[in-house]
C-alpha positions as CSV (number, residue, x, y, z in Angstrom):
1,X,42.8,-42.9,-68.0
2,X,40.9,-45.8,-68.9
3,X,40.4,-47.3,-65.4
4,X,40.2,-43.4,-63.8
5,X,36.9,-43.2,-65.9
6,X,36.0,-47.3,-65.1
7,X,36.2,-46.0,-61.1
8,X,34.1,-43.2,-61.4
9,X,31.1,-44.4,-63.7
10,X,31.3,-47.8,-61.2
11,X,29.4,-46.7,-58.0
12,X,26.9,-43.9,-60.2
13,X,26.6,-41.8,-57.0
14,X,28.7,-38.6,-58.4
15,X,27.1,-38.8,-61.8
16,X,26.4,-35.1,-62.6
17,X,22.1,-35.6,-62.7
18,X,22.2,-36.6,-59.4
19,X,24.4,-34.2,-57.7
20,X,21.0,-31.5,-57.3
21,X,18.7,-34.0,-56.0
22,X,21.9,-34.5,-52.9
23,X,22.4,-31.3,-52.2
24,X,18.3,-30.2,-52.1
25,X,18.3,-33.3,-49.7
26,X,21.1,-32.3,-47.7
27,X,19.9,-29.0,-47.2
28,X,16.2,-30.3,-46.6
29,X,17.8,-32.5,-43.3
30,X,19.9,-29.2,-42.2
31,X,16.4,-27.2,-42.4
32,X,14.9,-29.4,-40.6
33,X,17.2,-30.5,-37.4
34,X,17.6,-26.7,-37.1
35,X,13.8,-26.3,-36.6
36,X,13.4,-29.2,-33.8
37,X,16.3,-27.9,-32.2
38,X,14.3,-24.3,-32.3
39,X,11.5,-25.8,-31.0
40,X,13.4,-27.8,-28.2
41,X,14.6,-24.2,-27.3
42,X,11.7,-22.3,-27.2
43,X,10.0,-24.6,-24.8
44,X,12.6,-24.7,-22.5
45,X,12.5,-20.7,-22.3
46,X,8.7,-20.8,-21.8
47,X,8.4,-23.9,-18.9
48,X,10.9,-21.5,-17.0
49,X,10.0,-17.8,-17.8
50,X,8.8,-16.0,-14.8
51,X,6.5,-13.0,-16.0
52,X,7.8,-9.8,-14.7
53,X,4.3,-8.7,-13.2
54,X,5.0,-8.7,-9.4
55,X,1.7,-9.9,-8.8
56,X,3.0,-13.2,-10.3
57,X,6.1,-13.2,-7.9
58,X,6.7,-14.2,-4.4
59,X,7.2,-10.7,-2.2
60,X,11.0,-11.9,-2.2
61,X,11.3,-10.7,-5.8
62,X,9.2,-7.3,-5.1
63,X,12.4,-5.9,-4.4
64,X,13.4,-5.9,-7.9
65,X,10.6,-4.4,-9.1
66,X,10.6,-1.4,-7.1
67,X,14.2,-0.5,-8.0
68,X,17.7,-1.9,-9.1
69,X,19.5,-4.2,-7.0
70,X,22.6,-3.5,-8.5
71,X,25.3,-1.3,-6.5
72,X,25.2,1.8,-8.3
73,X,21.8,2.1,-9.4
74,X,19.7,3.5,-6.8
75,X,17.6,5.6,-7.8
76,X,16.3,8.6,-6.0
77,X,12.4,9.5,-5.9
78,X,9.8,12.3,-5.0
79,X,6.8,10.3,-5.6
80,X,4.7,7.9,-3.0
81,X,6.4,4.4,-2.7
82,X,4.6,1.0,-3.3
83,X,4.1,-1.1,-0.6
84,X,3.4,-4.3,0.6
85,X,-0.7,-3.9,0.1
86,X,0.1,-2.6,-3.2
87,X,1.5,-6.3,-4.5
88,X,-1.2,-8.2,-2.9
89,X,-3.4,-10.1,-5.9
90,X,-7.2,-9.6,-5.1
91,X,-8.7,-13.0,-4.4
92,X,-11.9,-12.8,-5.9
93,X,-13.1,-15.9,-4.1
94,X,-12.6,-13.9,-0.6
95,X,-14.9,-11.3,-2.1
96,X,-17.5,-13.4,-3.8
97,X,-19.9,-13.8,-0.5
98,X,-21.3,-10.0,0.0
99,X,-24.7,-9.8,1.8
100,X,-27.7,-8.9,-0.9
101,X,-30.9,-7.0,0.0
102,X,-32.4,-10.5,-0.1
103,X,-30.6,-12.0,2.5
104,X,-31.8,-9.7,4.5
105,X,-35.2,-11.0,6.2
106,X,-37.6,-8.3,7.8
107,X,-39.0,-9.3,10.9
108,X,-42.9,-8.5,10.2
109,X,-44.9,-7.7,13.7
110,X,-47.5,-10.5,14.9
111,X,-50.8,-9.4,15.1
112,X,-51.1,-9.1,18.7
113,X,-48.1,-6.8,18.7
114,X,-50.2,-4.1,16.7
115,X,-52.6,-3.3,19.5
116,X,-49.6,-3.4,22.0
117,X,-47.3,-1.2,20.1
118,X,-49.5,1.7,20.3
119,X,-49.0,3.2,23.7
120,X,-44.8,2.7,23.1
121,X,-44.6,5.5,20.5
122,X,-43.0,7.8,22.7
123,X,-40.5,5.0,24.1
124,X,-36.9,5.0,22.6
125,X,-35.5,3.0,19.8
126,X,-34.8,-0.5,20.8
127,X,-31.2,-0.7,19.0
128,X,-31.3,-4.3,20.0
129,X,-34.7,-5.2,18.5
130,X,-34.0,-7.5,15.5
131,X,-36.3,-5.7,13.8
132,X,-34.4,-2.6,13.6
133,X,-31.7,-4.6,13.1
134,X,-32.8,-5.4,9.7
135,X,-34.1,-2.0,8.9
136,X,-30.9,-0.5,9.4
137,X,-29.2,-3.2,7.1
138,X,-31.8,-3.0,4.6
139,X,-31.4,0.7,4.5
140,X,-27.6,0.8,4.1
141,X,-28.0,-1.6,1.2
142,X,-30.4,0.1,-0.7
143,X,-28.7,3.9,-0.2
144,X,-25.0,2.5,-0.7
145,X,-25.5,0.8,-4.1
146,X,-21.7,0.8,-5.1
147,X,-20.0,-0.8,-2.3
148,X,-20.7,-4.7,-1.3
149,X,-21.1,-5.4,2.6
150,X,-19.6,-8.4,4.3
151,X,-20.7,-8.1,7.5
152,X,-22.8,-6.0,9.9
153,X,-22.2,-5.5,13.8
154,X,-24.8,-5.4,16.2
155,X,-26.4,-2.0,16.0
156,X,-25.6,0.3,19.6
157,X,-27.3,3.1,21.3
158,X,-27.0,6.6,19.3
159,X,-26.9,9.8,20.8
160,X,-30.2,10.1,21.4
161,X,-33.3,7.9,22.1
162,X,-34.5,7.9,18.3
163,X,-30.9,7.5,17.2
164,X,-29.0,3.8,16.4
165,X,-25.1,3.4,15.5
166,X,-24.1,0.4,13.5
167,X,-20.5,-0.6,11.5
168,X,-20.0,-2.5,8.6
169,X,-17.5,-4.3,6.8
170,X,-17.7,-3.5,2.6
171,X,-15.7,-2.8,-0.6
172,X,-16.2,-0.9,-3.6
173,X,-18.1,-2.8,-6.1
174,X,-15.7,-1.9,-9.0
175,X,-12.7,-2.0,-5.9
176,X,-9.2,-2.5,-7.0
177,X,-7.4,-3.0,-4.3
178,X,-7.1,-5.9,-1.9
179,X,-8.5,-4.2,1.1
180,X,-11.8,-4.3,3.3
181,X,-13.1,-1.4,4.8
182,X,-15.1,-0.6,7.6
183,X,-17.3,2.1,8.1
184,X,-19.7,3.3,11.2
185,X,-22.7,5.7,10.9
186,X,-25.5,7.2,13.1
187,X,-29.3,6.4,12.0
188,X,-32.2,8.3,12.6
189,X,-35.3,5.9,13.2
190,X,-39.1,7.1,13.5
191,X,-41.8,5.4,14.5
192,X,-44.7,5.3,13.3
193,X,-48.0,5.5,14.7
194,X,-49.3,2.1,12.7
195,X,-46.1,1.0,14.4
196,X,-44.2,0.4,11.2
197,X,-40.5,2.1,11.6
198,X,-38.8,3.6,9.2
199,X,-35.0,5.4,9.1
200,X,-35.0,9.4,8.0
201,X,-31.6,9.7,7.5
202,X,-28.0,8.2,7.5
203,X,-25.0,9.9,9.2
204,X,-21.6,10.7,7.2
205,X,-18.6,8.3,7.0
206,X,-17.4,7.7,10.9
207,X,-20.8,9.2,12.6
208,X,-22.1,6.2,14.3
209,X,-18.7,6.6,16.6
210,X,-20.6,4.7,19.0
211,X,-20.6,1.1,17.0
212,X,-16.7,1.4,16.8
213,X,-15.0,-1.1,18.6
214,X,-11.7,0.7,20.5
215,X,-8.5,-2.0,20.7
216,X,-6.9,-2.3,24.1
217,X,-3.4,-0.8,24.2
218,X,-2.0,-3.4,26.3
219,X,1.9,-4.1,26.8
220,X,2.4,-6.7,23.6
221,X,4.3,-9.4,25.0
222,X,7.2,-10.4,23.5
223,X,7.7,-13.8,24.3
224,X,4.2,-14.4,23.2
225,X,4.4,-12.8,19.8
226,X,7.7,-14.9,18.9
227,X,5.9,-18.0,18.8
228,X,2.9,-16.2,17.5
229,X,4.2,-14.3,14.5
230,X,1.8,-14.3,11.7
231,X,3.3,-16.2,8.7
232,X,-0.2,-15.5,6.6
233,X,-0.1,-12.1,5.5
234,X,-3.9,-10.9,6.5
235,X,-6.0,-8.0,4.1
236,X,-5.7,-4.7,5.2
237,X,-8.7,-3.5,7.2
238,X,-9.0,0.1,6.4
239,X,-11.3,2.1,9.3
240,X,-10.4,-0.3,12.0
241,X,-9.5,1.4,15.4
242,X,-5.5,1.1,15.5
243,X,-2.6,-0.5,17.9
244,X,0.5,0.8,17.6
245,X,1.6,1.0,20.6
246,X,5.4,-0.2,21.3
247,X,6.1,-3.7,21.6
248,X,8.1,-4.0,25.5
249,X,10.2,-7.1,26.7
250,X,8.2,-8.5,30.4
251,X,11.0,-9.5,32.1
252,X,14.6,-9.7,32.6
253,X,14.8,-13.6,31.9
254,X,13.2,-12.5,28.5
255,X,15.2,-10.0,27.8
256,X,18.7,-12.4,28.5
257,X,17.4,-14.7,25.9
258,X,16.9,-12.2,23.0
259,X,19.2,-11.8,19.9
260,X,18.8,-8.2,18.8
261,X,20.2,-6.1,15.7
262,X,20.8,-2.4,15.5
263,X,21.9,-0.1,12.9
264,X,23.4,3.1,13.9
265,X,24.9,6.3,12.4
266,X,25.6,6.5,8.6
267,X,24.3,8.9,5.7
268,X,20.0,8.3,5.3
269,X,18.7,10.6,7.2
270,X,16.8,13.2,5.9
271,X,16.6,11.5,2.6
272,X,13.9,10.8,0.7
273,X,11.1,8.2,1.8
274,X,11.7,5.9,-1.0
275,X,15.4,6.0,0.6
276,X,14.4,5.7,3.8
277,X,12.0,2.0,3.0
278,X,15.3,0.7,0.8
279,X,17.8,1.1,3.6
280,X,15.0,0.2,6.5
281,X,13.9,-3.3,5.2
282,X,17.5,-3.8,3.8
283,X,18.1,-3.5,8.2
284,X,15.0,-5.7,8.7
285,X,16.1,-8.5,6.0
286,X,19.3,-9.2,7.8
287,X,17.9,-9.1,10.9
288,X,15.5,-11.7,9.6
289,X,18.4,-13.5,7.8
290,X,20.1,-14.0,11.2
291,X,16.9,-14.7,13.3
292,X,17.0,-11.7,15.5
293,X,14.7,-9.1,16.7
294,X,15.7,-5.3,15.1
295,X,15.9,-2.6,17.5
296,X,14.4,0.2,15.3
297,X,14.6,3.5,15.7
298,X,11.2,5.1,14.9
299,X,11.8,8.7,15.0
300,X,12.4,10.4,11.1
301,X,13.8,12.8,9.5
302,X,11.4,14.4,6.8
303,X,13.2,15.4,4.0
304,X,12.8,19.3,3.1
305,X,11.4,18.0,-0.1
306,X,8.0,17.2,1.9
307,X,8.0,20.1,4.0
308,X,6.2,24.1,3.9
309,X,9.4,24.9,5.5
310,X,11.6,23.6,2.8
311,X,14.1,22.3,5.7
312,X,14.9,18.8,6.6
313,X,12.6,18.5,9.6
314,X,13.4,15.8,12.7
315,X,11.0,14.6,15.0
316,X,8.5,12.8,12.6
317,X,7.3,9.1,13.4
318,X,7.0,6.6,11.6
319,X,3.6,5.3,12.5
320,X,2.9,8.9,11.3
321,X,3.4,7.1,7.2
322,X,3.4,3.4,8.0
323,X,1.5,0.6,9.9
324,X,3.2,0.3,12.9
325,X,0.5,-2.3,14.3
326,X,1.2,-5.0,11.1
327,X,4.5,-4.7,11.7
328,X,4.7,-5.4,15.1
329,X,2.6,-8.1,14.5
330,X,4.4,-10.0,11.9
331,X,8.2,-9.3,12.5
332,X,10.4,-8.9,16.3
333,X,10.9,-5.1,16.5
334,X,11.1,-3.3,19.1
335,X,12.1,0.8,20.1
336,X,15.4,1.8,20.2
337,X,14.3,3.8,23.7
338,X,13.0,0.7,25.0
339,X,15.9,-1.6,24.5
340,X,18.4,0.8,25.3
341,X,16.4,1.4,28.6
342,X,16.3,-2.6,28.9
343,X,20.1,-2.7,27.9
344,X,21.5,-0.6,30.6
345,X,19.6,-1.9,33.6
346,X,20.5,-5.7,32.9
347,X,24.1,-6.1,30.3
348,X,26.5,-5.8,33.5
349,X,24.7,-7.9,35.4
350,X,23.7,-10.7,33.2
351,X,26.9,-10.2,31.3
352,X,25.6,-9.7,27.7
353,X,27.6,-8.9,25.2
354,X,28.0,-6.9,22.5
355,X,29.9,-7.7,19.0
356,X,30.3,-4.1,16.6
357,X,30.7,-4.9,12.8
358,X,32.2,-1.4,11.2
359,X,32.7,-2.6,7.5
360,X,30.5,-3.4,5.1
361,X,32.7,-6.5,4.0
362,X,31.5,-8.0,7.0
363,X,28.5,-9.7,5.5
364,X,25.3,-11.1,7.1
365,X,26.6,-14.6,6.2
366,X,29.3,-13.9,8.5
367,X,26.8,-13.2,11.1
368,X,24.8,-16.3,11.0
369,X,27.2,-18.2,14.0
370,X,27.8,-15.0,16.6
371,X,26.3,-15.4,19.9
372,X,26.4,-12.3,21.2
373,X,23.3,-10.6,22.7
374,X,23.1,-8.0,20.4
375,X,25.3,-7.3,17.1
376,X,25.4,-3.3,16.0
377,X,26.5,-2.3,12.8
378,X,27.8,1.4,13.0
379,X,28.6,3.2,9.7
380,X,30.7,6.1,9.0
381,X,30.2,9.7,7.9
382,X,31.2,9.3,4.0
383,X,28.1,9.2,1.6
384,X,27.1,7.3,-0.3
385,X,29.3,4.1,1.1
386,X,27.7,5.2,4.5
387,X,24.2,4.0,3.5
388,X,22.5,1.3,5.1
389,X,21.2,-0.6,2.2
390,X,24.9,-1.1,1.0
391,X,24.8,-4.2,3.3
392,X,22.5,-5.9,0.8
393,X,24.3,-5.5,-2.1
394,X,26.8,-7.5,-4.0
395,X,26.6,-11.5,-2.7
396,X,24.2,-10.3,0.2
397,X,21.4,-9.9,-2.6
398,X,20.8,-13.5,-3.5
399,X,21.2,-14.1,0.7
400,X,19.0,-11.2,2.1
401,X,15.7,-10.3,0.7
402,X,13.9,-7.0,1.8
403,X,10.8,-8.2,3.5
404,X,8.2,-5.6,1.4
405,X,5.3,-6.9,2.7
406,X,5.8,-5.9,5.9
407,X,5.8,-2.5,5.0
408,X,1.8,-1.1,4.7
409,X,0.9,2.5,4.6
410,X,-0.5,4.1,7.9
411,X,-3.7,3.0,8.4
412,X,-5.2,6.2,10.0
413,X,-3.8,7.7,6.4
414,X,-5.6,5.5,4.1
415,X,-8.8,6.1,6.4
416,X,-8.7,9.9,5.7
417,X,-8.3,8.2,1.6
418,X,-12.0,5.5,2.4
419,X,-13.6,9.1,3.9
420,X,-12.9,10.6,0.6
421,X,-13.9,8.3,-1.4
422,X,-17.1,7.4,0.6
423,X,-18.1,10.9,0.2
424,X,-18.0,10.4,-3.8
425,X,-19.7,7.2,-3.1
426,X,-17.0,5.4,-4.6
427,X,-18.5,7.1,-8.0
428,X,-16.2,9.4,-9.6
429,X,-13.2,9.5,-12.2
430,X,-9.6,10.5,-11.3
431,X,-7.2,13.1,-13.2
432,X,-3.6,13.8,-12.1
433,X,-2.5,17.0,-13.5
434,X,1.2,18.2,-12.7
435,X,1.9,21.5,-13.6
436,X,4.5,23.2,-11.0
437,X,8.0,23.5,-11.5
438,X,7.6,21.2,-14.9
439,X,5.1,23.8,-16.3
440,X,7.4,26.6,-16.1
441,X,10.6,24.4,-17.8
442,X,10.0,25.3,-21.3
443,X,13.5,23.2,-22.3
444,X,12.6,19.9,-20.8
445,X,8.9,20.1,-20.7
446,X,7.8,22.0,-23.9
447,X,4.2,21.6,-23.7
448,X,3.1,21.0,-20.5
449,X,1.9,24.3,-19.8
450,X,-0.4,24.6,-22.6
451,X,-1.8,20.9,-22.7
452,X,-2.5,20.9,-19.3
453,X,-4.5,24.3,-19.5
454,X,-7.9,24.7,-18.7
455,X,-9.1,25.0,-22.5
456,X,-6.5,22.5,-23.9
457,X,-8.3,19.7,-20.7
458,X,-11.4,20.7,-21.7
459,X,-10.7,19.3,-25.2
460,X,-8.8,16.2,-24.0
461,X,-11.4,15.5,-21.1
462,X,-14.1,15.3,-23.6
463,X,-13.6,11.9,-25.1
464,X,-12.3,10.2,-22.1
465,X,-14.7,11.7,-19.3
466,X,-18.6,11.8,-19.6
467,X,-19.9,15.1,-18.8
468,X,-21.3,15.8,-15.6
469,X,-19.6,13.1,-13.6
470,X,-17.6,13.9,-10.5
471,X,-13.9,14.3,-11.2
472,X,-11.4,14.0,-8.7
473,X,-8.4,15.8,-9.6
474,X,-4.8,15.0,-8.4
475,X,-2.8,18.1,-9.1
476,X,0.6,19.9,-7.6
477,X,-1.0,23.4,-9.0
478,X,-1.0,25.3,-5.8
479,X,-4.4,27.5,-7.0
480,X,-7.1,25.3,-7.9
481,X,-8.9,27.7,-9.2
482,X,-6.8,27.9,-12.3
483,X,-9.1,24.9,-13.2
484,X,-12.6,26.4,-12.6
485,X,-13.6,26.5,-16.1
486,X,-13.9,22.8,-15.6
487,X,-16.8,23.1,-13.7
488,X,-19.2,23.8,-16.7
489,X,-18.6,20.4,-17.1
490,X,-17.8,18.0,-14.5
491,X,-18.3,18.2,-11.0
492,X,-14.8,18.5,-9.7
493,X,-13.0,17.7,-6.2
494,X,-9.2,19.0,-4.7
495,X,-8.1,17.2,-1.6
496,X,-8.5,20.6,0.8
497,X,-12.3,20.2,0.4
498,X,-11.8,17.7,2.9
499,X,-9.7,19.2,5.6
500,X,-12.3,18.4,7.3
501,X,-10.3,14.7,8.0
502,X,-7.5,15.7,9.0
503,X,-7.9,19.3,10.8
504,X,-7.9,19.6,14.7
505,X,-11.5,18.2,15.3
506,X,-10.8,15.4,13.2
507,X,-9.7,11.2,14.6
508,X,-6.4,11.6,12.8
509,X,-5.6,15.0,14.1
510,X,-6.2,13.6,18.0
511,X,-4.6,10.5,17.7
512,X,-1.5,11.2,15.8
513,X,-1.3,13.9,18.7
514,X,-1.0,11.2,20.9
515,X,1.8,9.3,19.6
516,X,3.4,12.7,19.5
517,X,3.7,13.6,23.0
518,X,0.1,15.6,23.2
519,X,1.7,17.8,20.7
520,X,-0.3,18.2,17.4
521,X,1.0,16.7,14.1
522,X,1.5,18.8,10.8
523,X,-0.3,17.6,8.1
524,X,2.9,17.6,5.7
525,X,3.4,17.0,2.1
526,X,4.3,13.3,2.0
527,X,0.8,13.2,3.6
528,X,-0.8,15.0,1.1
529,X,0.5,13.5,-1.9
530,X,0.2,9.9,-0.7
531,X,-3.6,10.8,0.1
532,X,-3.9,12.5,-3.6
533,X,-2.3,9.3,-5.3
534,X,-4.5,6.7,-2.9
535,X,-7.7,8.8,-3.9
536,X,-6.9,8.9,-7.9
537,X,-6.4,4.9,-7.5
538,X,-9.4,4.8,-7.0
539,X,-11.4,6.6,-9.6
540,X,-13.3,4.4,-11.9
541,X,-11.2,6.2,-15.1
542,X,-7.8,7.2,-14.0
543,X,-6.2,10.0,-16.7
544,X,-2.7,10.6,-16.1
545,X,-0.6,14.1,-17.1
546,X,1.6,12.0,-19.4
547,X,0.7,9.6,-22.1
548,X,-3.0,11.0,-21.3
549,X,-2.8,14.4,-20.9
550,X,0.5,15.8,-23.1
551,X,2.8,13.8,-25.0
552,X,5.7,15.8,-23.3
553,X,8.1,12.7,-21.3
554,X,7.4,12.8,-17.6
555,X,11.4,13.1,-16.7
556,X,12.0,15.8,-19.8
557,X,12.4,15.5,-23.5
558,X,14.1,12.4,-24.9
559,X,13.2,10.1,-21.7
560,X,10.4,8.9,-22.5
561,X,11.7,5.5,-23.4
562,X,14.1,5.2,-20.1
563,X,10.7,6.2,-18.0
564,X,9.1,3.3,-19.4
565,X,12.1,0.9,-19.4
């Protein structure tokens, strides 16, 4: 007993005072490694956390903003579908260097020139002379005060001899896209009889038809746009005159050298757009994937839920919805007509072969070593295993990447979107309103109806929208004049009060004619909608139905959290 106590007393480390101040330290250290350890974590998570804006990623990861890349998870849409302009950050530095009234030098007559002058009042407008030149610019500056130019052309004879066309280049001051636009208007000039010169008036959006340079259709050559494919992706350039024509192989020799991919048969027709562009650029990203040109076919089927027939409707194009001519220009395409044409005038006789892939477990890494001329993928009649973008799934995802920026919307549409936004001088405020079938669903959308009535917007409107201001309004109510009370307010705008731009006297009416065989083109829903959403985009305020309008969830009652998810 003696010695126990000895050994325990000997060392004093146990001694019951001193156990506390042990532990407390103990604890102290444990506190404290946790927290470096904390810290070591956290800034591992933040040197590699990529943001989830898609403005922030490369167009490679677009894909997995748009919609879920996982197998089962498509999901089915009604509404306009981003594309590749949509992503594209606005450089500020490219839009920095707008022309100002003061860069803009008036050419003042010499004094010999006054006496001289006086006996050329009756002579035309010199559209050449410098001098008008600057008048016009000056002019445009000073009447357009929310857009910035960026360059002027040379002004052009008008339609008469006191008339002058000129285009410009501009964007919306307060512009939120990354986009140029170019417009083209008839001046009237007088002449005065101090021979000063003055402009009366200025021409609506497109007038000065004159100043607007016309693009050559020529055959694109092939060869030359393989080593010329554009690997900068260039703004959009709204109001430009368009190419679209088809891309055709020169020779035969051409032709032999080729590696071409087609997709045929399978389940997306007739589906809806957004199904259309997934399964499309899932075709274009393998064909990209395996270096070879994809033999497209460009004739679609509108889904019935676009359509005043409310039937699937064949026979569309797609340069009717898409830019054809940026396409074409940045990735090997060419027309399923073409190539088949091409195909059966030269395979027997320069032996090219064909290699068919039927099942989907045949992946486009399997592809990367075949030879053959052309590889066609042909799918089968059961949905949804029938689809194209199927190929992309599973280990294709991390392989194949849908190539998103590729895909713009048709330029002729988005000019019919510029004209109405010109007319509101790039000066209003935008409301979407969706009523329709929604309106009527009492169950899933309880108070839609009544906060989206004219007395219950009224209210809302009045502490989000100054009064008097011109209001754009988005809306799927077929009678706009359900929302004529509005009027002792705002100044308010529907898309059919510019029909104007797309009816039979109109550029979009004779040219999308012309890609159709002469025969005219019906302005169909997908149109309309996609001209609605462009134009609300660009309001300077920009009130949506839900969250802004009724606190009712945009896909029915208790979504509200997955919509935003």
């Amino acid at each position: 007993m003696m010695m126990g106590r000895s050994g325990l007393s000997h060392g004093g480390s146990f001694r019951p005072e001193s156990l506390g101040h042990h532990a407390l330290a103990l604890i102290g250290n444990l506190c404290f490694t946790m927290f470096v350890i904390g810290v070591l974590i956290f800034t591992l998570i933040a040197a590699t956390y990529e943001p989830e804006d898609p403005l922030f990623h490369p167009t490679t990861k677009i894909t997995t903003f748009l919609t879920s890349t996982s197998n089962a998870t498509f999901k089915d849409d009604n509404t306009v579908i981003k594309t590749g302009e949509d992503f594209m950050a606005v450089n500020q530095t490219v839009f920095e260097s707008f022309i100002n009234l003061t860069d803009v030098v008036e050419a003042a007559p010499q004094i010999g020139e006054l006496d001289g002058c006086k006996g050329s009042l009756d002579q035309p407008i010199d559209c050449k002379d410098p001098e008008v030149f600057h008048l016009m610019m000056k002019a445009a500056i000073e009447i357009f005060k929310d857009i910035h130019f960026y360059r002027f052309g040379k002004p052009v004879h008008g339609s008469n001899d006191s008339t002058c066309d000129m285009a410009w280049r501009f964007r919306p001051k307060e512009g939120k896209t990354a986009a140029f636009y170019k417009d083209y208007r008839r001046f009237v000039i007088a002449k005065s009889e101090n021979c000063t010169m003055s402009v009366l008036s200025i021409g609506e959006y497109h007038t000065g038809v004159n100043a607007r340079k016309r693009k050559k259709n020529p055959k694109d050559g092939f060869q030359k746009k393989q080593e010329q494919l554009s690997s900068v992706v260039a703004l959009p350039e709204v109001g430009e005159a368009v190419n679209d024509a088809l891309p055709v192989v020169e020779s035969e020799g051409l032709f032999r050298q080729g590696k071409y991919l087609i997709y045929t048969g399978g389940g997306d027709r007739c589906k809806s757009m957004n199904h259309y562009l997934w399964s499309f650029l899932c075709a274009l990203g393998e064909a990209q994937y395996l270096n070879r040109t994809l033999v497209m076919d460009l004739r679609i089927c509108l889904s019935k839920m676009y359509t005043s027939s409310d039937q699937d409707e064949e026979g569309k194009d797609f340069r009717f919805y898409f830019d054809f001519e940026h396409l074409k220009e940045s990735a090997l395409v060419l027309d399923q007509d073409q190539f088949w044409a091409d195909w059966n005038k030269w395979q027997k006789k320069d032996g090219l072969n064909l290699f068919l892939v039927e099942d989907l477990k045949v992946t486009p890494m399997k592809l990367r070593h075949v030879k053959d001329t052309l590889i066609m993928r042909k799918f089968g009649t059961v949905e949804p295993d029938n689809y194209w973008y199927r190929v992309c799934e599973g280990e294709t995802e991390s392989m194949v990447q849908r190539p998103w920026h590729l895909i713009w919307k048709s330029r002729r549409l988005m000019d019919i979107v510029t004209g109405i936004a010109t007319r509101l001088n790039w000066d209003y405020d935008a409301v979407h309103i969706e009523r329709g079938e929604k309106a009527k669903n009492k169950e899933l959308w309880p108070n839609l109806a009544l906060d989206t009535s004219p007395d219950a917007l009224l209210s809302t409107l009045a502490d989000k929208v100054e009064e008097g201001r011109h209001v754009y309004i988005a809306t799927n109510e077929p009678d706009t004049s359900f929302f004529n009370p509005l009027k002792d307010k705002y100044t308010t705008h529907f898309l059919d009060e510019y029909r104007d731009l797309w009816d039979q006297n109109s550029e979009w009416y004779s040219e999308t004619a012309k890609l159709n065989k002469g025969n005219p083109v019906e302005f169909d829903g997908y149109m309309r909608v996609l001209i609605d959403t462009e134009v609300f985009l660009r309001g300077k305020k920009q009130i949506e139905t839900f969250n802004d309008l009724t606190n009712d969830c945009k896909d029915g009652v208790n979504t509200c959290s997955i919509s935003a998810s």
